[in-house]
C-alpha positions in Angstrom: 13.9 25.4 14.0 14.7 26.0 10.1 17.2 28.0 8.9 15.1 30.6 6.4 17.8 33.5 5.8 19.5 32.9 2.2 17.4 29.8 1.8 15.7 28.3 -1.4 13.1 26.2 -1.3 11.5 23.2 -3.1 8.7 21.3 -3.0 7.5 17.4 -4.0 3.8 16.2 -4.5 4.1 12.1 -4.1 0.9 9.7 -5.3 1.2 6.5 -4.0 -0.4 4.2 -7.0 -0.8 0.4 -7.1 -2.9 -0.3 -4.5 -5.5 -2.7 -6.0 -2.6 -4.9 -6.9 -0.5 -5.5 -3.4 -2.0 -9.0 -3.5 -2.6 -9.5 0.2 -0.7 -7.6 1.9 -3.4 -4.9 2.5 -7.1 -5.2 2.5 -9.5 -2.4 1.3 -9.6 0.1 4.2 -5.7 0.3 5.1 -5.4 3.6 2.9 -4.4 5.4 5.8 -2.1 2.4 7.1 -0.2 2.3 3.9 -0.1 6.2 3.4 1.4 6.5 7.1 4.0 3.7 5.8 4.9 5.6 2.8 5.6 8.6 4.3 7.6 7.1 7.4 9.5 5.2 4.7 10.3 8.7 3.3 11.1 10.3 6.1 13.5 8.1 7.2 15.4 8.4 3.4 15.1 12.0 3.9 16.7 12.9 6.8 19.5 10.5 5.7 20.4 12.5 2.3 18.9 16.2 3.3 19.5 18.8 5.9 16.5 20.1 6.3 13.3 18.5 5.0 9.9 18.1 6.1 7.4 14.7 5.3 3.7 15.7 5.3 1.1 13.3 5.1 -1.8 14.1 3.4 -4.0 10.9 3.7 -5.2 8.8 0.8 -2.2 7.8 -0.9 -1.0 11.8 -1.6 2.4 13.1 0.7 4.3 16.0 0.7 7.4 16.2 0.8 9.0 20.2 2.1 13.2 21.0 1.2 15.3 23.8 1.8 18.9 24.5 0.7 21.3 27.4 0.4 20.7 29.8 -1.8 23.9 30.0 -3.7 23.5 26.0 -3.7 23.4 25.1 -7.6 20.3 23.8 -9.0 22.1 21.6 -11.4 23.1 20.0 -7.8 20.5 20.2 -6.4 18.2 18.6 -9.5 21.1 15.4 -9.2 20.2 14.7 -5.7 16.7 15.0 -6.5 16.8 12.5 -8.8 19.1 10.3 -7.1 16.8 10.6 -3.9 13.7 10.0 -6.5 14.9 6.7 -7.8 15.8 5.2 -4.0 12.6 6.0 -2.6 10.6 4.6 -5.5 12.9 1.3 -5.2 12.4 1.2 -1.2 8.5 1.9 -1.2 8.1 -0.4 -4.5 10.1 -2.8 -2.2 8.3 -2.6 0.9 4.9 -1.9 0.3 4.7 -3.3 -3.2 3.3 0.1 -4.5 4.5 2.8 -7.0 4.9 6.2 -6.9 4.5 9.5 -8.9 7.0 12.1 -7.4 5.7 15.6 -9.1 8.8 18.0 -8.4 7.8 21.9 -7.7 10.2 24.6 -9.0 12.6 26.6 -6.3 11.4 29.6 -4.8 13.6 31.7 -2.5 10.3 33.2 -0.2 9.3 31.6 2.1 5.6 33.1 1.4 6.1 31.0 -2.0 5.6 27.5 -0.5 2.2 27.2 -0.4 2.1 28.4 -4.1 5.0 25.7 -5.1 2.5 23.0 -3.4 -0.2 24.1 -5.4 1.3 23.9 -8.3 2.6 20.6 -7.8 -0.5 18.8 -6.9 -2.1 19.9 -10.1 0.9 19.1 -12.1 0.1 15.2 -10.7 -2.9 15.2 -13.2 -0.4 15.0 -16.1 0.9 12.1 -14.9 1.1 9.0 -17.6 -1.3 6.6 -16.2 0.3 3.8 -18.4 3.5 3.8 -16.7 4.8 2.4 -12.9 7.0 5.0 -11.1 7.8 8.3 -12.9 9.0 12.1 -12.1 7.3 15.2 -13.3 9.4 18.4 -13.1 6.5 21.6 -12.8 9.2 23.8 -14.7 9.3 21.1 -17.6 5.6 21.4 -18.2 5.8 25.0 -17.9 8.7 24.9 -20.5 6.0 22.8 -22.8 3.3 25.1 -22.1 1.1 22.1 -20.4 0.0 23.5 -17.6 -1.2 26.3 -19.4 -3.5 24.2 -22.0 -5.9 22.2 -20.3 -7.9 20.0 -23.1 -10.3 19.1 -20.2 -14.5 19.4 -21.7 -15.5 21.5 -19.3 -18.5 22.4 -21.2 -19.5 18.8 -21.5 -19.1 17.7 -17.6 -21.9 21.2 -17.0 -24.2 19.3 -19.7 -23.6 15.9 -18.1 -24.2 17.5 -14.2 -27.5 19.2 -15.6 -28.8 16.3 -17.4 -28.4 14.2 -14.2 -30.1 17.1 -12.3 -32.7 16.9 -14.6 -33.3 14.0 -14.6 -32.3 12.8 -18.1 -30.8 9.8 -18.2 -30.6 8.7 -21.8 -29.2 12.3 -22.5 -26.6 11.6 -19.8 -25.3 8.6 -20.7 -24.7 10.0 -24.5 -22.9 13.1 -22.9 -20.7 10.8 -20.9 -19.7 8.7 -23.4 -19.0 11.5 -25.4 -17.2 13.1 -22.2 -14.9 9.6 -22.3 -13.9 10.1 -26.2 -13.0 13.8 -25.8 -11.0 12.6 -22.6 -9.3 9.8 -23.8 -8.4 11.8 -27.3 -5.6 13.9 -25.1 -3.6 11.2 -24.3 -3.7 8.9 -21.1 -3.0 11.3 -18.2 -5.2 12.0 -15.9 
């Protein structure tokens, strides 16, 4: 069992990226294969640098990754190991499976009731990932900080036009609003 008295907790969101590109060594269909891999390959590193620490695999490319630490354990400490732990496992999983990795780091909470809320967090943090680069680390507390998270320059509006103009059969009218859908997208930047 886990320790959960004076406990902090943190969580990480990890997308497996690369896949089209491993050349061989999988075939279409092996999602699950190479997902299982990844998060045995993290699991093992885990339990080598971390006391208590949980790997959950949740299929298509996506694991989670579950820490606790002592409470009066400093964050600045805590943040080291992280990225320490962050750069070995992208180097062992680049290495093995020829695949890179976006690690999306929650914030600590000290509640256990809290965990499901840091997960949340961190799997919609993974859309501001930069889809230009290989391996990289998103902090949930830096894009807080930036006030990211909170503006979303998604078109909502224009993906409700686009779904009714399918449903309606209008294809010309579609095809505009997805093109124009694509612009407005691609203007923010090149996350997701």
């Amino acid at each position: 069992g886990w320790e959960t008295d004076e406990r902090k907790w943190g969580a990480f969101m990890i997308q497996l990226t690369g896949f089209s590109n491993v050349n061989g060594r999988f075939k279409l269909g092996d999602e699950d294969l190479v997902t299982f891999a990844g998060a045995n390959i993290i699991d093992e590193l885990v339990k080598k640098q971390f006391g208590q620490a949980e790997v959950l695999n949740f299929q298509n490319f996506s694991i989670g990754l579950l820490l606790s630490f002592p409470s009066d354990q400093p964050n600045e400490w805590i943040e080291r190991e992280f990225d320490q732990f962050c750069q070995e496992m992208m180097r062992t999983v680049n290495q093995l499976l020829s695949m890179q990795m976006t690690v999306v780091i929650s914030r600590f909470v000290s509640k256990v009731q809290q965990i499901p809320h840091i997960f949340e967090e961190a799997r919609h943090a993974m859309v501001y990932r930069d889809l230009t680069d290989d391996n990289q680390i998103i902090r949930t507390e830096e894009l807080a900080k930036t006030s990211l998270m909170q503006e979303s320059s998604y078109p909502f509006t224009l993906d409700k036009d686009i779904i009714n103009a399918i449903r309606s059969g209008q294809e010309s009218e579609a095809v505009a609003l997805i093109g124009q859908f694509m612009d407005e997208l691609s203007e923010g930047g090149t996350t997701e």
